[in-house]
PQR file with spaces between the fields and no chain letter, atoms N, CA, C, O and H, PARSE charges and radii, in Angstrom:
ATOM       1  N    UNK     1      56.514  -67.878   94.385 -0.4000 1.5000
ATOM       2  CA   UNK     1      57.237  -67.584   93.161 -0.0000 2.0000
ATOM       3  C    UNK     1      57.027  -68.724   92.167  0.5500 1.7000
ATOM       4  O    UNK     1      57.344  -69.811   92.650 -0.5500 1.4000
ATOM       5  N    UNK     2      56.723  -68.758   91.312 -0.4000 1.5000
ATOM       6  CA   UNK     2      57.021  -69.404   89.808 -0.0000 2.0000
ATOM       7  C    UNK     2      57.880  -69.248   88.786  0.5500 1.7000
ATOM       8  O    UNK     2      58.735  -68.378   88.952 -0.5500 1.4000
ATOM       9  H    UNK     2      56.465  -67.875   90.920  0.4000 1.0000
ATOM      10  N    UNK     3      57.897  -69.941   87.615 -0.4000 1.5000
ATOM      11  CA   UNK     3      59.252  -69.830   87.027 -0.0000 2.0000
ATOM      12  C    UNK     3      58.386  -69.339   85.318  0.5500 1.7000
ATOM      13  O    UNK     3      57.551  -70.111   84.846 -0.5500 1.4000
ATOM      14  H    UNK     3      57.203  -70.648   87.480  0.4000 1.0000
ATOM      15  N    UNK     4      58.589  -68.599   84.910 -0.4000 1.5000
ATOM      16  CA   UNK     4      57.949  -68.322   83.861 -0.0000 2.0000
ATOM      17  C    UNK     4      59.114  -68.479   82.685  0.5500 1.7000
ATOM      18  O    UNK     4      60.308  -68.450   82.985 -0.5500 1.4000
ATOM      19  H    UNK     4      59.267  -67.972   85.293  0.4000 1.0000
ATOM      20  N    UNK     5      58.647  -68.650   81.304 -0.4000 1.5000
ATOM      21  CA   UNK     5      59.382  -68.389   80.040 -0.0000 2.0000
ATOM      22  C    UNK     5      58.918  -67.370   78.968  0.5500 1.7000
ATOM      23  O    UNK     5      57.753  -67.513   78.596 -0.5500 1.4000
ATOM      24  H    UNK     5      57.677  -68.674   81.060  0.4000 1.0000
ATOM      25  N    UNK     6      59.667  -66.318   78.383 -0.4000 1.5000
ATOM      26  CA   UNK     6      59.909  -65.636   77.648 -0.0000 2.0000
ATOM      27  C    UNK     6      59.460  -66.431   76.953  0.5500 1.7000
ATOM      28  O    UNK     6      59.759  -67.603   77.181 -0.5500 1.4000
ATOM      29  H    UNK     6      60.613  -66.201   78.685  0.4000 1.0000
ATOM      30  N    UNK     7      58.229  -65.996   75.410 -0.4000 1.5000
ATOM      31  CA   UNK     7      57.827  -66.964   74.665 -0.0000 2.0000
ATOM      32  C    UNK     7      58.828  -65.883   72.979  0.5500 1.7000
ATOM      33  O    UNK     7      59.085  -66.118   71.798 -0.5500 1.4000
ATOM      34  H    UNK     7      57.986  -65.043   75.225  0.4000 1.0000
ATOM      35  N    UNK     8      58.991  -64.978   73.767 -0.4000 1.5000
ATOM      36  CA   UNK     8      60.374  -64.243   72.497 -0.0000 2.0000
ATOM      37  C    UNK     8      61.272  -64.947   72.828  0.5500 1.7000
ATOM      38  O    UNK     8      61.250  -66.137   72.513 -0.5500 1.4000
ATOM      39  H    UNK     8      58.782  -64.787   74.726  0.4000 1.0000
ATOM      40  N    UNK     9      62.441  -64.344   73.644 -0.4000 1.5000
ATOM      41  CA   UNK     9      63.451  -64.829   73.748 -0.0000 2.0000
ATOM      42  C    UNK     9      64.323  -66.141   74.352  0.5500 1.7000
ATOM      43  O    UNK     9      65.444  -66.621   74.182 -0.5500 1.4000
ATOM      44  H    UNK     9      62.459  -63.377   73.899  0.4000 1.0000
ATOM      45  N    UNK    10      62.796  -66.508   75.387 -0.4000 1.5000
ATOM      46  CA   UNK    10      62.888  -67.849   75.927 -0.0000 2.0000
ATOM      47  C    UNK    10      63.735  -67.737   76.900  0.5500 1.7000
ATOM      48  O    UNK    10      64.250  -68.762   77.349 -0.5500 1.4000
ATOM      49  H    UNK    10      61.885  -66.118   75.526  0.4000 1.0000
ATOM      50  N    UNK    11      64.057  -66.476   77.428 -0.4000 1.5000
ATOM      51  CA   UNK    11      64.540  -66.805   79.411 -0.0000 2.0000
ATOM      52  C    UNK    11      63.679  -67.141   80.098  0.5500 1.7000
ATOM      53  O    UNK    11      62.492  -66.890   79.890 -0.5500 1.4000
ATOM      54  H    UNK    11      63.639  -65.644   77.063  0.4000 1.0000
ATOM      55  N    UNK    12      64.226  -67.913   81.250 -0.4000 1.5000
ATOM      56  CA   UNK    12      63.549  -68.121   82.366 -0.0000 2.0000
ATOM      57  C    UNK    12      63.448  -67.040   83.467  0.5500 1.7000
ATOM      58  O    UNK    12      64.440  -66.443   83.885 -0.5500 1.4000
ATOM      59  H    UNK    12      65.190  -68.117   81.419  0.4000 1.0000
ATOM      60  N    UNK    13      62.449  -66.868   83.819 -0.4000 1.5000
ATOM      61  CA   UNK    13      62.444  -65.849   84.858 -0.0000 2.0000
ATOM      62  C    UNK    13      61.239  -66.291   86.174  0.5500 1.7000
ATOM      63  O    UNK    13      60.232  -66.997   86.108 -0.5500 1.4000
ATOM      64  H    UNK    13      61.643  -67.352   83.480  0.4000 1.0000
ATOM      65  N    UNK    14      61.707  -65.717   87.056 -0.4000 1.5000
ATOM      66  CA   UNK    14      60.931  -65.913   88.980 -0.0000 2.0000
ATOM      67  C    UNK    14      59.705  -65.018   88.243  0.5500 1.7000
ATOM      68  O    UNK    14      59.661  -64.395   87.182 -0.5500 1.4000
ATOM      69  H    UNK    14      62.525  -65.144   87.110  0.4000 1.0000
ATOM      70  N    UNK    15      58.729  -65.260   89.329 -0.4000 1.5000
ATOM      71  CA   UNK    15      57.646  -64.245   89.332 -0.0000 2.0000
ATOM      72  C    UNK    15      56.536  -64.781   90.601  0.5500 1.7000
ATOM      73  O    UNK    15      55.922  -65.835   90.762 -0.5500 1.4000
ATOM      74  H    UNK    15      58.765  -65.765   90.191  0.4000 1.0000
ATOM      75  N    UNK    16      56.614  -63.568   91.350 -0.4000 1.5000
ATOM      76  CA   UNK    16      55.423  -63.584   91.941 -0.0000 2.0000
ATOM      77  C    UNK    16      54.010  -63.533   91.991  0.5500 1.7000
ATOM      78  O    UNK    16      53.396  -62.734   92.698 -0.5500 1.4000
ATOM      79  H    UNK    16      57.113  -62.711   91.220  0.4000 1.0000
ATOM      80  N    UNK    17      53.313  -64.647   91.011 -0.4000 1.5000
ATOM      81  CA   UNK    17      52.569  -64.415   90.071 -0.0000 2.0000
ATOM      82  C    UNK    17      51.355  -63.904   91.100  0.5500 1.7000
ATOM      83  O    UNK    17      50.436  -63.114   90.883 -0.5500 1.4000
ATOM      84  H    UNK    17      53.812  -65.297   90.436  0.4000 1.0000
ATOM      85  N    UNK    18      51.688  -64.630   92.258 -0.4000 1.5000
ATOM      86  CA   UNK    18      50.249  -63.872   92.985 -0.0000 2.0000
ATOM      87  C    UNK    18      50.088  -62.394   93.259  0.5500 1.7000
ATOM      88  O    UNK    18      48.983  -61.983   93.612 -0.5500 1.4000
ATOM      89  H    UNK    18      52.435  -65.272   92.434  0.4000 1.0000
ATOM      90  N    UNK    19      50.760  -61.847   93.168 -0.4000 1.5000
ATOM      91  CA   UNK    19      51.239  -60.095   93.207 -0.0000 2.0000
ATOM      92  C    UNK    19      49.826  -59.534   91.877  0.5500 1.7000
ATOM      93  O    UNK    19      49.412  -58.382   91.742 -0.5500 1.4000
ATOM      94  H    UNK    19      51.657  -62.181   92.881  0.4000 1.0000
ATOM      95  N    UNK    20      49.450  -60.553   91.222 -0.4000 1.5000
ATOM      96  CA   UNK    20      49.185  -59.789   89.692 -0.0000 2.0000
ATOM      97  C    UNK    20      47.956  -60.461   89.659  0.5500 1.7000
ATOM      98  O    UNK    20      47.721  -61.605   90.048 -0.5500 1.4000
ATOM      99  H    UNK    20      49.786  -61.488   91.331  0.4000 1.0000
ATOM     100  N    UNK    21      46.766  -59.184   88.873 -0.4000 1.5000
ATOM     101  CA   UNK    21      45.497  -60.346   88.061 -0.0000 2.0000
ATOM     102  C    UNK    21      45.209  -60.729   87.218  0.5500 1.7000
ATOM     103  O    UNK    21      46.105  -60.564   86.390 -0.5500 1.4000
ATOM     104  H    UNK    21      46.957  -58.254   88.557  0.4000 1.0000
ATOM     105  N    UNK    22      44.156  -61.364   86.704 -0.4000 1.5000
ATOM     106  CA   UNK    22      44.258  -61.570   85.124 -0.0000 2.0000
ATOM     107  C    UNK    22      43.872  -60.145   84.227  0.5500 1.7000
ATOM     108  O    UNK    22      42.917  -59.376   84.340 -0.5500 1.4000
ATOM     109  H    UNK    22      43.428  -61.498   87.377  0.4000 1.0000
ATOM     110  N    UNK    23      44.850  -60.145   83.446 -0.4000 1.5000
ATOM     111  CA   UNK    23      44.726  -58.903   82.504 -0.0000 2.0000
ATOM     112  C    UNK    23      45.671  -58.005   82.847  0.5500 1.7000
ATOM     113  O    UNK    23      45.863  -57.229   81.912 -0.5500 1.4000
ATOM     114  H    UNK    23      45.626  -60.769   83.354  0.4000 1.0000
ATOM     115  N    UNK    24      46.611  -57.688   84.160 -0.4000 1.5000
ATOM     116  CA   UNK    24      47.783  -56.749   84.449 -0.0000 2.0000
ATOM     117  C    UNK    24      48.781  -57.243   83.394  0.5500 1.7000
ATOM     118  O    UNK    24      48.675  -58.354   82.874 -0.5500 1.4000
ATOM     119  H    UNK    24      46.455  -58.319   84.920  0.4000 1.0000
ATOM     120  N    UNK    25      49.991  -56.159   83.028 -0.4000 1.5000
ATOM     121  CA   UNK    25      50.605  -56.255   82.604 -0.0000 2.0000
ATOM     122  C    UNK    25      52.358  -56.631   82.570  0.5500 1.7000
ATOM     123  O    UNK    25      52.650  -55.453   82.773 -0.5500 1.4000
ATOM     124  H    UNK    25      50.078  -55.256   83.450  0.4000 1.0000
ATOM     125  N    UNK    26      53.186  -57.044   82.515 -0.4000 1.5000
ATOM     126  CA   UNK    26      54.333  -57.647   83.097 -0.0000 2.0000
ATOM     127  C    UNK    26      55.269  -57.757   82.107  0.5500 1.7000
ATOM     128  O    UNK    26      55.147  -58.662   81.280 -0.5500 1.4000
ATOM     129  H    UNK    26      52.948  -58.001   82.350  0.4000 1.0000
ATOM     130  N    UNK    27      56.298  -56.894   82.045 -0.4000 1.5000
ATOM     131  CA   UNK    27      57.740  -57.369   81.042 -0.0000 2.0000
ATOM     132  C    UNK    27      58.496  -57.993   81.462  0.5500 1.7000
ATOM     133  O    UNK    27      58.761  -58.173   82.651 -0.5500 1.4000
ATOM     134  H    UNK    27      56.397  -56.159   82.716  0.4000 1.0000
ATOM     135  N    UNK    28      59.218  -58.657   80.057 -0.4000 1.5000
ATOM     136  CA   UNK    28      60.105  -59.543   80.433 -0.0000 2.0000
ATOM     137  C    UNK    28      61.317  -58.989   80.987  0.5500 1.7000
ATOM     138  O    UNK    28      61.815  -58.268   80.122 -0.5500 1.4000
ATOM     139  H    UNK    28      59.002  -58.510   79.092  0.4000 1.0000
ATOM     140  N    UNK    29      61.928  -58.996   81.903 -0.4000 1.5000
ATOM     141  CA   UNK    29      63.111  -58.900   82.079 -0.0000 2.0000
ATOM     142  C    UNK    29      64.620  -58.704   81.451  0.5500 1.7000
ATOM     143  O    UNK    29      65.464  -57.978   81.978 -0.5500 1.4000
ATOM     144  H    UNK    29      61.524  -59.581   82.605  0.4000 1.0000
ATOM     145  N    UNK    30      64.824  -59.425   80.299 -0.4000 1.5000
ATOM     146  CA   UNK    30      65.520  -59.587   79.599 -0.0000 2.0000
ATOM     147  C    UNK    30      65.459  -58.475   78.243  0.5500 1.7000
ATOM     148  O    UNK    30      66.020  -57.411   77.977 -0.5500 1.4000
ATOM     149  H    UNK    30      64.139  -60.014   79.871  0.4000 1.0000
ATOM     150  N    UNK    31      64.322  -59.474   77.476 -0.4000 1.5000
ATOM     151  CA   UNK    31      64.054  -58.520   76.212 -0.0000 2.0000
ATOM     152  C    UNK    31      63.389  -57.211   76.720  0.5500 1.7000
ATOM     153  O    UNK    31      63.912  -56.217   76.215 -0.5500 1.4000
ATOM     154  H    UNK    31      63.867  -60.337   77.691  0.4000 1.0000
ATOM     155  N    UNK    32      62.340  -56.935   77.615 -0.4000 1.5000
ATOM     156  CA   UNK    32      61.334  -55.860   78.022 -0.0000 2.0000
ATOM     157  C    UNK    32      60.070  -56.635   77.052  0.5500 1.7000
ATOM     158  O    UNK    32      59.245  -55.734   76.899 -0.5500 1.4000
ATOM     159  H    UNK    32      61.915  -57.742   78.025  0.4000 1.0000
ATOM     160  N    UNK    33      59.808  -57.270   76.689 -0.4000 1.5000
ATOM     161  CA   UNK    33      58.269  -58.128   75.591 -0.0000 2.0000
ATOM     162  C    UNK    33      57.589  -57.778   76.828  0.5500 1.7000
ATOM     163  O    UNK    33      57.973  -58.016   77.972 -0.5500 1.4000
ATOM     164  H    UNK    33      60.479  -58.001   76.814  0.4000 1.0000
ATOM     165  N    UNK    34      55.942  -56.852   76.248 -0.4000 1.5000
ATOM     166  CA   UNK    34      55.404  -57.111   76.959 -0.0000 2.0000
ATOM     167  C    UNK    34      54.611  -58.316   77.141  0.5500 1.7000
ATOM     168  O    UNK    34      54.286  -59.044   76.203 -0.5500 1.4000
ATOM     169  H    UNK    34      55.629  -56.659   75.318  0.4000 1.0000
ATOM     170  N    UNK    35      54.347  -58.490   78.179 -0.4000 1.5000
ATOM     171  CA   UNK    35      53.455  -59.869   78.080 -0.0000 2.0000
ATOM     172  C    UNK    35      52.205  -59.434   79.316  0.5500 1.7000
ATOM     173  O    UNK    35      52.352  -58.648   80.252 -0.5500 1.4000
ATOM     174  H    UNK    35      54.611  -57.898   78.941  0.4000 1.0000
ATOM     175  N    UNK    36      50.737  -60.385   78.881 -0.4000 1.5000
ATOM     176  CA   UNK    36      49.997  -60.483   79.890 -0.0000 2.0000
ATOM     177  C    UNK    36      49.247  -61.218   80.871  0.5500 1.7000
ATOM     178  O    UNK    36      48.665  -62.190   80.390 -0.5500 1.4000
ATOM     179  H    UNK    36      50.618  -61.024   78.121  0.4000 1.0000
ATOM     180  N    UNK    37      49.086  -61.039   82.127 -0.4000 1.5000
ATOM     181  CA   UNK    37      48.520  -62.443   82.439 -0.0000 2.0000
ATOM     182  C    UNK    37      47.026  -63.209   82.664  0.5500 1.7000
ATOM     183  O    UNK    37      45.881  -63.050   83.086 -0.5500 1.4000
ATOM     184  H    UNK    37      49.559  -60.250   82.519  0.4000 1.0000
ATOM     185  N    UNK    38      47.662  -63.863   82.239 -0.4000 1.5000
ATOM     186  CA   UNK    38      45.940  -64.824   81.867 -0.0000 2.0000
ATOM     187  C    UNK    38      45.663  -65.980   82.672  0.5500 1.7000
ATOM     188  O    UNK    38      46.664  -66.639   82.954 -0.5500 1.4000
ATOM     189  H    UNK    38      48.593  -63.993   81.896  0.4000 1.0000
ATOM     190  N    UNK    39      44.350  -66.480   83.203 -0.4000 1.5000
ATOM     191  CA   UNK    39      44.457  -67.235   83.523 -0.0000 2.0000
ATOM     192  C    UNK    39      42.864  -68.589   82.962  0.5500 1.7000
ATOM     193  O    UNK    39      41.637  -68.658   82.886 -0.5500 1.4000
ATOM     194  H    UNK    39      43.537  -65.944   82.973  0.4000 1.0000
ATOM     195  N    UNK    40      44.370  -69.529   82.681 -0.4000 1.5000
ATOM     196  CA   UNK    40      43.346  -70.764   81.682 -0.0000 2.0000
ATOM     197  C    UNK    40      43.167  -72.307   82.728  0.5500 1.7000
ATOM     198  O    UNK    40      44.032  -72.833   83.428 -0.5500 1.4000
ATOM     199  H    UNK    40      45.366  -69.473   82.742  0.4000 1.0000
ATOM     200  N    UNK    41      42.257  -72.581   82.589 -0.4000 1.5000
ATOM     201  CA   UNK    41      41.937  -73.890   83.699 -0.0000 2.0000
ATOM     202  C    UNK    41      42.478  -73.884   85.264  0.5500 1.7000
ATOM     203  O    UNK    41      42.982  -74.775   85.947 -0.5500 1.4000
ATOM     204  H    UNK    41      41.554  -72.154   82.020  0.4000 1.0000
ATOM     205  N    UNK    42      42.122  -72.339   85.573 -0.4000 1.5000
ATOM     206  CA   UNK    42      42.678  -72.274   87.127 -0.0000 2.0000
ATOM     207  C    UNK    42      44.007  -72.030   87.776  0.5500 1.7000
ATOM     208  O    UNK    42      44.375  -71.722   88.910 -0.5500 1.4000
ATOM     209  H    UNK    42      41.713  -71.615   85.018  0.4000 1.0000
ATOM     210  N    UNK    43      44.700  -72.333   86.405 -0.4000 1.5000
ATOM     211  CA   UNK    43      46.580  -71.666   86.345 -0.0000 2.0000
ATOM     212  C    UNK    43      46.656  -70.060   85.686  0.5500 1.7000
ATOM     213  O    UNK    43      46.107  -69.587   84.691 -0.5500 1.4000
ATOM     214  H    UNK    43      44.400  -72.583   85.484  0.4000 1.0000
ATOM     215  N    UNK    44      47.494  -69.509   86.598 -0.4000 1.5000
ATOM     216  CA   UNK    44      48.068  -68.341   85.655 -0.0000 2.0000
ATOM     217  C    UNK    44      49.096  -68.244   84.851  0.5500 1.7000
ATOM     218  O    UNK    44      50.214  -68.467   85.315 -0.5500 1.4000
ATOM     219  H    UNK    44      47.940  -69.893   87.407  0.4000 1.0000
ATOM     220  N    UNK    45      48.929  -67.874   83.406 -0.4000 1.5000
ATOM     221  CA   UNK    45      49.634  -67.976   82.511 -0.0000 2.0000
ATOM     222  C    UNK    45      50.240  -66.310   81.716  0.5500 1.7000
ATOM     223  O    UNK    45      49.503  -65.324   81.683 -0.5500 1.4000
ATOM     224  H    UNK    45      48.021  -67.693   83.029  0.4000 1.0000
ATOM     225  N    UNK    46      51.503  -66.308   81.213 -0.4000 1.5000
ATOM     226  CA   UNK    46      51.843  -65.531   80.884 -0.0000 2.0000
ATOM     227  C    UNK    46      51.489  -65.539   79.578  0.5500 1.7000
ATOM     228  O    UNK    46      51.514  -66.697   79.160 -0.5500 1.4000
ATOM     229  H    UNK    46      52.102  -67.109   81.240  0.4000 1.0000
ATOM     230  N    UNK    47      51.097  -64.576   78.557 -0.4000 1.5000
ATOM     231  CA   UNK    47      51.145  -64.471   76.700 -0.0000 2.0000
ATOM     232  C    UNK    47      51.683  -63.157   76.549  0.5500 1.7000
ATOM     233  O    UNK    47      51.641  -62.308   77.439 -0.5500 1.4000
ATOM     234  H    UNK    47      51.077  -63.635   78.897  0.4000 1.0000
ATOM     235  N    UNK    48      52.255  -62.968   75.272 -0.4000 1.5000
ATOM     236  CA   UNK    48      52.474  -61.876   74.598 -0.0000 2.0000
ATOM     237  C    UNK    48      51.188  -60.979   74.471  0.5500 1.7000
ATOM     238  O    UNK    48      50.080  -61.387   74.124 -0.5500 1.4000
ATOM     239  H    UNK    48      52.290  -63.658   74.549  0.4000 1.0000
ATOM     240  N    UNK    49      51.553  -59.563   74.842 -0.4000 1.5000
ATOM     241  CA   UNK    49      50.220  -58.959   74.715 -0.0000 2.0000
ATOM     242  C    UNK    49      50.285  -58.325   73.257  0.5500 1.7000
ATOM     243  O    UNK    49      51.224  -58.069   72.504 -0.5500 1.4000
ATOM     244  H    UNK    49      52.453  -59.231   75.123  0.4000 1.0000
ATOM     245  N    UNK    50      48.668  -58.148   73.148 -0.4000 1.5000
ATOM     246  CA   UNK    50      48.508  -57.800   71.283 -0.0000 2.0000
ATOM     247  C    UNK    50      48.487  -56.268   72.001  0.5500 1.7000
ATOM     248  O    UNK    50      48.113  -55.839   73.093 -0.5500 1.4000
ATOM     249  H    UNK    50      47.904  -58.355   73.760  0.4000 1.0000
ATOM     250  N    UNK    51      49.239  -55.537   70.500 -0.4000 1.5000
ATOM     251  CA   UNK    51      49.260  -54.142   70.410 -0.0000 2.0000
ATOM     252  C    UNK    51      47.634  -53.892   70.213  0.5500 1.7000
ATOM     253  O    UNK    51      46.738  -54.729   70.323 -0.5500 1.4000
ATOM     254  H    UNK    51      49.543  -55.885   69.613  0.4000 1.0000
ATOM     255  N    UNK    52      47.543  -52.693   69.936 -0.4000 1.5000
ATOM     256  CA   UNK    52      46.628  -52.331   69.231 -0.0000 2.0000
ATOM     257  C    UNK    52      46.421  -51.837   68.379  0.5500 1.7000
ATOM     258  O    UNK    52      46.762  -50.664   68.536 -0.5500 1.4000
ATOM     259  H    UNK    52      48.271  -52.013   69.846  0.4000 1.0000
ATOM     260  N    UNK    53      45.797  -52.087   66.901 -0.4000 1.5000
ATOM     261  CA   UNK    53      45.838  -51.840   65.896 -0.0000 2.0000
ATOM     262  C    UNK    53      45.729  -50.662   65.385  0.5500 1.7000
ATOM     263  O    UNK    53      44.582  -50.503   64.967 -0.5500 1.4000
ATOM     264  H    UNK    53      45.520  -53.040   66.773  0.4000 1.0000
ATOM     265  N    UNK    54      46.587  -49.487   65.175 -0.4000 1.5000
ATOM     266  CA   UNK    54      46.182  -48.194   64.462 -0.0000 2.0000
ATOM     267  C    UNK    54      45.535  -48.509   62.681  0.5500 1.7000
ATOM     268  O    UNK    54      46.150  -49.078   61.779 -0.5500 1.4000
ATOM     269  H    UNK    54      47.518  -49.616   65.515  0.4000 1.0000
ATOM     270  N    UNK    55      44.270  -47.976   62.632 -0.4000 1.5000
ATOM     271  CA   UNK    55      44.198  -47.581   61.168 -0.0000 2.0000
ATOM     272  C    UNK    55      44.857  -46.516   60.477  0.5500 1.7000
ATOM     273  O    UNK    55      45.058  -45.476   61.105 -0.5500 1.4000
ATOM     274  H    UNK    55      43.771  -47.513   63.364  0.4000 1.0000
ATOM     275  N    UNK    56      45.264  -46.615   59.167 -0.4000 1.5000
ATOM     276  CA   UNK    56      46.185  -45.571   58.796 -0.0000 2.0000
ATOM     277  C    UNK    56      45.625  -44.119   58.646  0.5500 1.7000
ATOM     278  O    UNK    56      46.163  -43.012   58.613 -0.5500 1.4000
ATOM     279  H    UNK    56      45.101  -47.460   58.657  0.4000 1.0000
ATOM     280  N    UNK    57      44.197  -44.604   58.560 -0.4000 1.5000
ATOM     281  CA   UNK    57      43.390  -43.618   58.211 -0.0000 2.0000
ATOM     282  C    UNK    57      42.706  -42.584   59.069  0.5500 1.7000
ATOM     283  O    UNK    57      42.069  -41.577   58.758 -0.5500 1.4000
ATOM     284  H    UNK    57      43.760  -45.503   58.587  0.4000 1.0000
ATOM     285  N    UNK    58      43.090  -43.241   60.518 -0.4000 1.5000
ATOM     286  CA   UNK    58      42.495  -42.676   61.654 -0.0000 2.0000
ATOM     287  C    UNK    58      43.664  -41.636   62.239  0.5500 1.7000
ATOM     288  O    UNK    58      44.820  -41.817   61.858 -0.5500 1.4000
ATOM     289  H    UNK    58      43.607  -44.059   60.770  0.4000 1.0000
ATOM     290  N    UNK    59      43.442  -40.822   62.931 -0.4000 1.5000
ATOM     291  CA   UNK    59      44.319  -39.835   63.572 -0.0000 2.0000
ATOM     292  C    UNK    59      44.496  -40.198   65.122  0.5500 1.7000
ATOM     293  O    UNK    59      44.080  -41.318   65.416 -0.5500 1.4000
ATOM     294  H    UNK    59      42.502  -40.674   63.241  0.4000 1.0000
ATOM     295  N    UNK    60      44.937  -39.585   65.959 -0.4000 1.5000
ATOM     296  CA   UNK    60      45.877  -39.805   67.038 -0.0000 2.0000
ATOM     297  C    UNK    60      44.098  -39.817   68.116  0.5500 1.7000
ATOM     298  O    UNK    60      43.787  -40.536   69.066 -0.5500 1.4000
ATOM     299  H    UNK    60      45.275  -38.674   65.719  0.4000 1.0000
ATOM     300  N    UNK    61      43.443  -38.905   67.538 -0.4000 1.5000
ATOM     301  CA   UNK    61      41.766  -39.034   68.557 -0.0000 2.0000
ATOM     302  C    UNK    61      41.099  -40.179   67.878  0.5500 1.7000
ATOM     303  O    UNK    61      39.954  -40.259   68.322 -0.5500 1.4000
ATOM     304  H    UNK    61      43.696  -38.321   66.767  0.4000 1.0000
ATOM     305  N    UNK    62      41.339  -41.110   66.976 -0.4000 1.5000
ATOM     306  CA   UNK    62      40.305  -41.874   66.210 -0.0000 2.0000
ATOM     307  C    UNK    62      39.551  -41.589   65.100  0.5500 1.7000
ATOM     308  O    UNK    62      38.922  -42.499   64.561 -0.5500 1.4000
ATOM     309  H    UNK    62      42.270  -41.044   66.615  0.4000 1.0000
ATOM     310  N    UNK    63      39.517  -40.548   64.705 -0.4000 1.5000
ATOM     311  CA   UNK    63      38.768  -40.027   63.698 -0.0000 2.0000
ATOM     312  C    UNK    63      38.996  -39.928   62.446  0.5500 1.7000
ATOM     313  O    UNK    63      39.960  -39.279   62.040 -0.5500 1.4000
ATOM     314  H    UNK    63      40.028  -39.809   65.143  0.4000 1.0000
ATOM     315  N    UNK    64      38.207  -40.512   61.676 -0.4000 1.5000
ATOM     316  CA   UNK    64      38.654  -40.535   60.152 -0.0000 2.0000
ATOM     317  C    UNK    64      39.291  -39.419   59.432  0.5500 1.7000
ATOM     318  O    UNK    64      38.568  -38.463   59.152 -0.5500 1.4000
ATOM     319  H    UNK    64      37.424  -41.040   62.006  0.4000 1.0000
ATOM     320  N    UNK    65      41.013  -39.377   58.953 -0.4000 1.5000
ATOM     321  CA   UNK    65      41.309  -38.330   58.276 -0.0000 2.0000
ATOM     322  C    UNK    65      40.493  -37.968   56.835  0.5500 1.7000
ATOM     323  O    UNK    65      40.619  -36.889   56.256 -0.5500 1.4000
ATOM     324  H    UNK    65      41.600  -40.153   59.180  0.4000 1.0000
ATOM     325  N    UNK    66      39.720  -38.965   56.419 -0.4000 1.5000
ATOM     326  CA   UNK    66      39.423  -38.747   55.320 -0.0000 2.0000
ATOM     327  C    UNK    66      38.133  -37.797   55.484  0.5500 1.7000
ATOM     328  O    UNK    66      37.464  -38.037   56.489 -0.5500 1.4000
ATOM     329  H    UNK    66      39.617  -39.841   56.889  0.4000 1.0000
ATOM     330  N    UNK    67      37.711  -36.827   54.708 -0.4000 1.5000
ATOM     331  CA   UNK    67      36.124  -36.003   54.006 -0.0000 2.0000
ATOM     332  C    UNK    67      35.648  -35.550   53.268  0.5500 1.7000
ATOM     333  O    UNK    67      36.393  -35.650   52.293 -0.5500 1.4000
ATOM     334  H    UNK    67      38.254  -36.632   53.892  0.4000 1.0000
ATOM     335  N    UNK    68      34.705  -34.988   52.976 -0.4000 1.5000
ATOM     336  CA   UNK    68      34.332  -34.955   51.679 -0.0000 2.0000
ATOM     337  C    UNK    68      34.045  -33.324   52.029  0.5500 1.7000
ATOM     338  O    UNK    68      33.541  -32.912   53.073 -0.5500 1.4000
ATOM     339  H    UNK    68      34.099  -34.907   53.767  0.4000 1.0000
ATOM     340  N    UNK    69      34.438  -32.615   51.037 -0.4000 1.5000
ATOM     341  CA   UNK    69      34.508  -31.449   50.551 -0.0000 2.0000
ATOM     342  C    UNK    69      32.929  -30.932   49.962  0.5500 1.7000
ATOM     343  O    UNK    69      32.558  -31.387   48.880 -0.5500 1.4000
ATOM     344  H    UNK    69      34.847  -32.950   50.188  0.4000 1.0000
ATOM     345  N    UNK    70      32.303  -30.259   50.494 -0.4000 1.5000
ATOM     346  CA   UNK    70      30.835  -30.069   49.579 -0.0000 2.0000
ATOM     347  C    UNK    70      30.725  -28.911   48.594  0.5500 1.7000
ATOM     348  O    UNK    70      29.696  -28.756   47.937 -0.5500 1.4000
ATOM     349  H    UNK    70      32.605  -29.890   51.373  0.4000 1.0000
């Protein structure tokens, strides 16, 4: 077990970090933030995971709403 910190809300929380690999995913306890784990110089580390960016322009399959009319 290790002791991890919420980099939102800043609880401390246990974790069995060996349970997990780099790139699985893990919420916080408290808030639910997702976070993911990484691992930098041989330690595993927790970060906030990035969403993913919707364009406004794209639809729910990816595809450009915009066209041209001929």
């Amino acid at each position: 077990m290790a002791k991890f910190r919420c980099p939102d809300c800043k609880n401390r929380f246990d974790l069995d970090i060996g349970e997990f690999d780099e790139g699985d995913f893990v919420n916080c306890p408290e808030c639910n933030l997702e976070l993911v784990v990484e691992v930098k110089e041989g330690k595993q580390k927790l970060r906030i995971a990035k969403e993913k960016e919707i364009d406004e322009d794209e639809d729910e399959f990816g595809f450009d709403e915009a066209y041209e009319e001929e």
